[in-house]
C-alpha positions as CSV (number, residue, x, y, z in Angstrom):
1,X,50.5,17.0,65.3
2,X,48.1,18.4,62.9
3,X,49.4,21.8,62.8
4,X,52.5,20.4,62.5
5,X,51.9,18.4,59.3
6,X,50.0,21.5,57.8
7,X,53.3,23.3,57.8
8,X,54.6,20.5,56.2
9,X,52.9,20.2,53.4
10,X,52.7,24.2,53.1
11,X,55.7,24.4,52.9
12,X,56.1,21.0,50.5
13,X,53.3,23.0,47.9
14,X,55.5,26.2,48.2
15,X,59.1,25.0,47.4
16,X,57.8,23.1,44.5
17,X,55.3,26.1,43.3
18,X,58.3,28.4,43.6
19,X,60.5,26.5,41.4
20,X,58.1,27.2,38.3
21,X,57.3,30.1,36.1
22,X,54.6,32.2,36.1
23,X,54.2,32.4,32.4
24,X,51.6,34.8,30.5
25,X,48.9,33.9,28.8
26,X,48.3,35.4,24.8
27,X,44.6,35.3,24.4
28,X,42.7,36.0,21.2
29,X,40.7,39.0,20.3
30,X,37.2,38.4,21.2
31,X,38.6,36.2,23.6
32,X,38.9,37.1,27.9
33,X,38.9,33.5,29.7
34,X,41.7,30.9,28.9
35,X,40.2,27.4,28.7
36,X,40.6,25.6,32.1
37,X,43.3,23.6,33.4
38,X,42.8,21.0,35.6
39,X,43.7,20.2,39.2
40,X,44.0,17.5,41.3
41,X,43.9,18.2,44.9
42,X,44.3,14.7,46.9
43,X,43.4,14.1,50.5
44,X,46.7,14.2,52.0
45,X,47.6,17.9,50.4
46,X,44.5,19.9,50.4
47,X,45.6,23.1,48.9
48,X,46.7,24.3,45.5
49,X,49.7,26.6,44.6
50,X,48.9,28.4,41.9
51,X,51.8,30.7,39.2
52,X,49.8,33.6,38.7
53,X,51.1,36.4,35.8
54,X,50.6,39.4,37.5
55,X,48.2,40.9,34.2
56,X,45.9,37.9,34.4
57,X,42.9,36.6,37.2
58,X,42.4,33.0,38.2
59,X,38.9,31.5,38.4
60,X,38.5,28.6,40.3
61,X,35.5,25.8,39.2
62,X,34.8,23.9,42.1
63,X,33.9,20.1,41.4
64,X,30.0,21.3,43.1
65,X,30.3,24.2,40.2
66,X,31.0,27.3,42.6
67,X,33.0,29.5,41.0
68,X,35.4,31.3,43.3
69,X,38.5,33.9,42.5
70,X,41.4,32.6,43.8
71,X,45.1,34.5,44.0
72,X,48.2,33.7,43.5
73,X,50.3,31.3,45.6
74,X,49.7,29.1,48.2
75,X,46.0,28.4,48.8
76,X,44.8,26.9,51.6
77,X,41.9,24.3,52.5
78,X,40.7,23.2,49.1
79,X,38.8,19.5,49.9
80,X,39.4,16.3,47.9
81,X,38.5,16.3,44.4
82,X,39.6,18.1,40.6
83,X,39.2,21.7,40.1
84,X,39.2,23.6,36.3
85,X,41.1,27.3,36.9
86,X,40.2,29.6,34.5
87,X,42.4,33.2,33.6
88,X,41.0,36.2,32.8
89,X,42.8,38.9,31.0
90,X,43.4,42.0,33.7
91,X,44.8,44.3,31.0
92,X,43.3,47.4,29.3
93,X,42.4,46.3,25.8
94,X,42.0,48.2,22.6
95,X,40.2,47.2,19.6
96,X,39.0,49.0,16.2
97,X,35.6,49.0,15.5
98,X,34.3,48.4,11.8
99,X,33.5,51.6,10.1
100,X,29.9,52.4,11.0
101,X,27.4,54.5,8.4
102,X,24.5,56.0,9.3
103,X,21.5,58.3,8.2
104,X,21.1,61.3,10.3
105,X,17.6,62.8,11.6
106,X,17.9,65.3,8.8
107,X,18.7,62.6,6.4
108,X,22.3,63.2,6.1
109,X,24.8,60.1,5.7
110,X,27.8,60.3,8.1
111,X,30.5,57.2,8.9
112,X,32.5,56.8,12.1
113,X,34.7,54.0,13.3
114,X,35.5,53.8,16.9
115,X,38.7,52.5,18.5
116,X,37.6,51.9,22.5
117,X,39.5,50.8,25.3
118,X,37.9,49.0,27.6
119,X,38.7,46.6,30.7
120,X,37.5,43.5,32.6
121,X,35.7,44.7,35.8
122,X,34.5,41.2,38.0
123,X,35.6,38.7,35.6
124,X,33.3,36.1,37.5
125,X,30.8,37.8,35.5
126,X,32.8,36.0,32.2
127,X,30.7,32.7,32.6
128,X,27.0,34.4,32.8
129,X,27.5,36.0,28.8
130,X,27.9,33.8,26.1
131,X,30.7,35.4,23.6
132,X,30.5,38.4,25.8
133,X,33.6,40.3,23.2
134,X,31.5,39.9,20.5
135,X,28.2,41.1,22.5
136,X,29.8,44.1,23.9
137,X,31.2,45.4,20.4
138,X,27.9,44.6,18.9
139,X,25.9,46.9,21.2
140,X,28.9,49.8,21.2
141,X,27.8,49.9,17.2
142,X,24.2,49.8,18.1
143,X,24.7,52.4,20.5
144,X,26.9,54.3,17.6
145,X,24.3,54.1,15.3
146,X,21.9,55.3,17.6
147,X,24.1,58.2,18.5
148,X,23.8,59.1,14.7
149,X,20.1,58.4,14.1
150,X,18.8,60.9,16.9
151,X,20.9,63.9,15.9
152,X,21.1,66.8,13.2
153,X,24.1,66.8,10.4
154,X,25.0,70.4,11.9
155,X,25.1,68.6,15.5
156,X,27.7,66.1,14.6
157,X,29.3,67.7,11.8
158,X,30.7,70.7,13.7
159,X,33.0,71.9,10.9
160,X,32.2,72.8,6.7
161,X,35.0,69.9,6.0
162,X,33.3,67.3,7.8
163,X,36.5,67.0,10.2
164,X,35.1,68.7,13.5
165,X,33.1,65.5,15.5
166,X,33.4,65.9,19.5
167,X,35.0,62.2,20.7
168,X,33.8,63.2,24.8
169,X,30.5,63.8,23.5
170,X,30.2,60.2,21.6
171,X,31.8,58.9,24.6
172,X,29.9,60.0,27.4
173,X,26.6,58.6,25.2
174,X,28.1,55.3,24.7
175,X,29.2,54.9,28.6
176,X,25.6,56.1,29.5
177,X,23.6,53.4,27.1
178,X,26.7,51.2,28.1
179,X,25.8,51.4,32.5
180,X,22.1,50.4,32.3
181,X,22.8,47.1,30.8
182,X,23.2,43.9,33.3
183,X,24.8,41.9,33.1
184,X,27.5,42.9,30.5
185,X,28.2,46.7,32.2
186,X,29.4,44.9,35.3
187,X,31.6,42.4,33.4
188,X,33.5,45.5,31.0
189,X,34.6,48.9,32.0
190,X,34.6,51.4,29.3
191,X,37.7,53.2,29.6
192,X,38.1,55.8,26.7
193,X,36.0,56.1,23.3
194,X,38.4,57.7,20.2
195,X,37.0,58.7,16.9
196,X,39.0,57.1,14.4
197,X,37.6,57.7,11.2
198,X,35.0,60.3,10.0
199,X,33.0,60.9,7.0
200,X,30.1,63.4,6.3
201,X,27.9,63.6,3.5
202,X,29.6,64.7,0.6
203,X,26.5,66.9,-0.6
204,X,26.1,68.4,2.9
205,X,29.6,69.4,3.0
206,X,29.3,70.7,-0.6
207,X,26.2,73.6,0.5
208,X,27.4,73.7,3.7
209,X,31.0,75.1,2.3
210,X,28.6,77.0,-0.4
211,X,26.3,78.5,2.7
212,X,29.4,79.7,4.7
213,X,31.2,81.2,2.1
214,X,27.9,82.9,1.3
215,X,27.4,84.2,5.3
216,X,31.6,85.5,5.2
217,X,31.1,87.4,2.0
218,X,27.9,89.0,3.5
219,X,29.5,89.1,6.6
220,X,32.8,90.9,5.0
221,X,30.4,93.1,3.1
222,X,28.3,94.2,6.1
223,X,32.1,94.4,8.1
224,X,33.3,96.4,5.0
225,X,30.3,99.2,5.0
226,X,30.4,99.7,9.1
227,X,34.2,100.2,8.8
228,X,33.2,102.9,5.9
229,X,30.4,104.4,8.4
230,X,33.0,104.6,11.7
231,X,35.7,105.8,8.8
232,X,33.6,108.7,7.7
233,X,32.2,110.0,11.3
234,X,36.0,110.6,12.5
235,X,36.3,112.3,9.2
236,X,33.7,113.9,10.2
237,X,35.0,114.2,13.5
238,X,38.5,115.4,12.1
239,X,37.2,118.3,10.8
240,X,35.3,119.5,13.3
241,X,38.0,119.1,15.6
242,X,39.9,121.1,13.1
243,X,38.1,124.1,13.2
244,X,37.1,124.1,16.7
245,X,41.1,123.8,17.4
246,X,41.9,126.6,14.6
247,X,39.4,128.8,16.2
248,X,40.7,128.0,19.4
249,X,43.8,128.9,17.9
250,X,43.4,131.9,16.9
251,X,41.7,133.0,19.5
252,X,44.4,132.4,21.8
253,X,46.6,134.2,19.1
254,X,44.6,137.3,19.0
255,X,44.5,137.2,23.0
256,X,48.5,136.7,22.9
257,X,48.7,140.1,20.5
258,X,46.5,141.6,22.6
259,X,48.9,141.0,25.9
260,X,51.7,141.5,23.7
261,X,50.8,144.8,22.8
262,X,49.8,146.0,26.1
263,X,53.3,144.6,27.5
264,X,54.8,146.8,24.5
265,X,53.2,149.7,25.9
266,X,53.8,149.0,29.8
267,X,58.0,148.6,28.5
268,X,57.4,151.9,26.7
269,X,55.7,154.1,29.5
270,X,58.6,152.3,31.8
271,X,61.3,153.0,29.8
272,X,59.7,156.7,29.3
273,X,60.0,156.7,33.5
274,X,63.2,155.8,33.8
275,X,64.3,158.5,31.5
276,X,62.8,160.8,32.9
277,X,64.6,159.3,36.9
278,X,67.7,159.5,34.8
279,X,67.0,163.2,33.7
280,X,66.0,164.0,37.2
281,X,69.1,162.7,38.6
282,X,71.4,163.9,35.9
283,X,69.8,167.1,36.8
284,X,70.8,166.9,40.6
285,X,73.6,165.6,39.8
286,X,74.8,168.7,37.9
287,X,73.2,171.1,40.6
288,X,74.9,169.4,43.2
289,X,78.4,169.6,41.1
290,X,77.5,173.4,41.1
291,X,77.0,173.9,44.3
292,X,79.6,172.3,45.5
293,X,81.8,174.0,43.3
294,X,80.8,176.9,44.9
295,X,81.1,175.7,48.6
296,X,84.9,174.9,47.5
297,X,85.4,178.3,46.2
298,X,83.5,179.9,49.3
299,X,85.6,177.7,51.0
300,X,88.9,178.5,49.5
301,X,88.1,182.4,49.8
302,X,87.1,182.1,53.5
303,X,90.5,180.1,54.3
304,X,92.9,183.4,52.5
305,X,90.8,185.7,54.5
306,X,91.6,183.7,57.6
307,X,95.3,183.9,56.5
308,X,95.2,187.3,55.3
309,X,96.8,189.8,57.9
310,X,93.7,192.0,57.4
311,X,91.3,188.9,58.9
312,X,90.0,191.5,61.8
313,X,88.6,194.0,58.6
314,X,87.5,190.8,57.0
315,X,85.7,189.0,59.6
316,X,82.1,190.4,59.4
317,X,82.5,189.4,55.5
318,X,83.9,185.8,56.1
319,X,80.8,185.7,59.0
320,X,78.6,186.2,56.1
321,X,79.7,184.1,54.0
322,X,79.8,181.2,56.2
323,X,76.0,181.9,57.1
324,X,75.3,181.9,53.9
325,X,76.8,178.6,53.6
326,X,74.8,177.4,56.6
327,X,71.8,178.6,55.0
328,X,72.6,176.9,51.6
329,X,72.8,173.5,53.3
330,X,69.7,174.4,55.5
331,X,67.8,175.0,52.2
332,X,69.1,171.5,50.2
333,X,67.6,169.1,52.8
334,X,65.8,166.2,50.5
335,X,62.1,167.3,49.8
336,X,59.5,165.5,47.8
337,X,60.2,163.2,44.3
338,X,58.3,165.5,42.1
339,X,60.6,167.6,41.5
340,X,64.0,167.2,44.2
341,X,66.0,164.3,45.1
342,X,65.6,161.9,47.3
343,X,69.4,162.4,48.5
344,X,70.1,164.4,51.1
345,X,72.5,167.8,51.1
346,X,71.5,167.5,47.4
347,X,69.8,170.6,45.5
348,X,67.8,170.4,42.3
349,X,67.6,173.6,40.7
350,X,70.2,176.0,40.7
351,X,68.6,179.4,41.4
352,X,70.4,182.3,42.6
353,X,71.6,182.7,46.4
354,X,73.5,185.2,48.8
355,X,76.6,182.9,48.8
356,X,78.0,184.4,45.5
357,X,77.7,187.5,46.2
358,X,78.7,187.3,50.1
359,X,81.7,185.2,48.5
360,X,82.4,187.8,45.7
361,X,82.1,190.9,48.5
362,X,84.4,189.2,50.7
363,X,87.2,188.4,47.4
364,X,86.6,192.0,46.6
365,X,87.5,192.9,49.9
366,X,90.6,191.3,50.1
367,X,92.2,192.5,46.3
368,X,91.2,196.0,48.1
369,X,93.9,195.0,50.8
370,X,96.4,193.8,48.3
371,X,97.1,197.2,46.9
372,X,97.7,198.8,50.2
373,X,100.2,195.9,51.6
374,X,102.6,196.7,48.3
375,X,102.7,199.7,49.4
């Protein structure tokens, strides 16, 4: 029976819970907690249906004064008696930060202003800080300032226009100083730190654009005279180069006349060779013209004897010849380069033989025979 009324009523709380909105809440800037609304949980319904937004957190003030997180919806058991709920802002919130001047350690006057994002963490931490907004941007300024105090102009000021400030830097300081104090670190989470605005000390920026513009022009000037120094060694270089090259040059030159001039001579002494085959060969040529000339003619003269009627008187003079002839052949076989050709059959020199005169005495012989055959 008891289960069954539970159901009841659960279900009772929900249809009517359902049928509302769960509207937002617009809360000011330094403030996070709404102020509380009041609910009356009777005897008969012991629970409390709550319509949460989903960007804020409920806190619950129990009449005994627990404080309690509660979510959204149907919440069971809650005994007899008026409750105060409490939202928190869940949303990442921005704010700017008044502009913040400070003296550095080298007595330098810079000015920064801070835009930081920052969210609630445990919001049941909201009640244990009195004006915990204001608190937290007071000590992020303190923190600023302190940032400033323990650091050199040329360690902030990065750049001669004042314009060159490292936000991570500033950041990871602030969320260092920012974790070691309870209870406020577990209330807020820092979530980014953003330069906004930056100042440096007019006088500082002043010598410090003076100082640089002093260390380029010595810096150009010192550039200016090493360029002049590597310029002159590769002239210097150049022109050694040069005349090791022309020396090479020449050199080679000299060596190419040199081989130029001995080719010269080798083409002359070859050509002088070849003239002299060419004469050599012109030479047999003509002797073996020559002799064959006569080996025709010995030839022709040995054929009339052999058709003359008077062959029988002839014969021991056509025998002749014909040895002869076989001697003359015997005689041109090819002989050494120095002064015969390499052909075979073919004679060098023409130097007087036996086959003229066997020929002539054999022609002689037959005009004898002539006379006698008129007759």
């Amino acid at each position: 029976m008891d289960k069954l009324w539970d159901s009841l009523i659960s279900w009772w709380l929900e249809y009517r819970g359902r049928n509302q909105l769960a509207k937002a809440y617009t809360f000011s800037n330094h403030e996070i907690v709404s102020p509380g609304t009041e609910y009356k949980v009777s005897f008969f319904f012991p629970r409390i249906y709550l319509n949460l937004h989903p960007a804020l957190s409920a806190l619950c003030v129990f009449p005994d004064g627990e404080v309690k997180v509660i979510k959204g919806g149907l919440n069971p058991y809650f005994p007899f008696g008026k409750y105060l709920i409490h939202f928190v802002d869940k949303t990442d919130r921005q704010s700017e930060l008044l502009k913040i001047a400070e003296i550095t350690n080298d007595a330098a006057r810079i000015s920064l202003a801070l835009k930081i994002i920052f969210r609630i963490s445990n919001p049941l931490k909201a009640f244990e800080i009195q004006k915990p907004v204001e608190t937290f941007y007071s000590q992020i300024q303190a923190d600023l300032k302190d940032y400033i105090r323990k650091r050199n102009y040329e360690d902030l000021i990065g750049g001669g226009d004042g314009e060159v400030i490292d936000s991570d830097l500033v950041a990871k300081f602030i969320k260092q100083q920012h974790a070691v104090r309870y209870p406020i670190n577990q209330l807020f989470s820092i979530v980014d730190i953003i330069i906004q605005e930056k100042e440096g000390d007019p006088v500082f920026i002043e010598k410090r654009k003076n100082y640089k513009s002093q260390v380029v022009d010595s810096e150009a000037k010192m550039k200016v005279q090493d360029l002049n120094k590597k310029i002159a060694s590769q002239e210097a270089e150049m022109e050694q180069l040069k005349y090791q090259y022309k020396a090479i040059l020449e050199q080679q030159k000299a060596t190419a006349d040199v081989q130029q001039t001995t080719i010269r001579q080798q083409i002359s002494i070859q050509e002088l060779e070849i003239q002299k085959m060419r004469n050599a060969i012109q030479q047999t040529q003509d002797a073996w013209d020559q002799q064959q000339a006569k080996w025709l003619r010995s030839m022709d003269v040995i054929e009339s004897a052999v058709k003359s009627p008077y062959f029988r008187e002839v014969e021991g003079a056509v025998i002749a010849v014909v040895n002869e002839m076989r001697r003359s052949i015997e005689i041109n076989e090819p002989v050494d380069p120095s002064g015969v050709s390499d052909v075979k059959g073919i004679p060098v020199e023409s130097k007087p033989d036996n086959l003229d005169i066997t020929t002539n005495r054999l022609l002689n012989l037959l005009d004898r025979r002539k006379p006698e055959e008129k007759r």
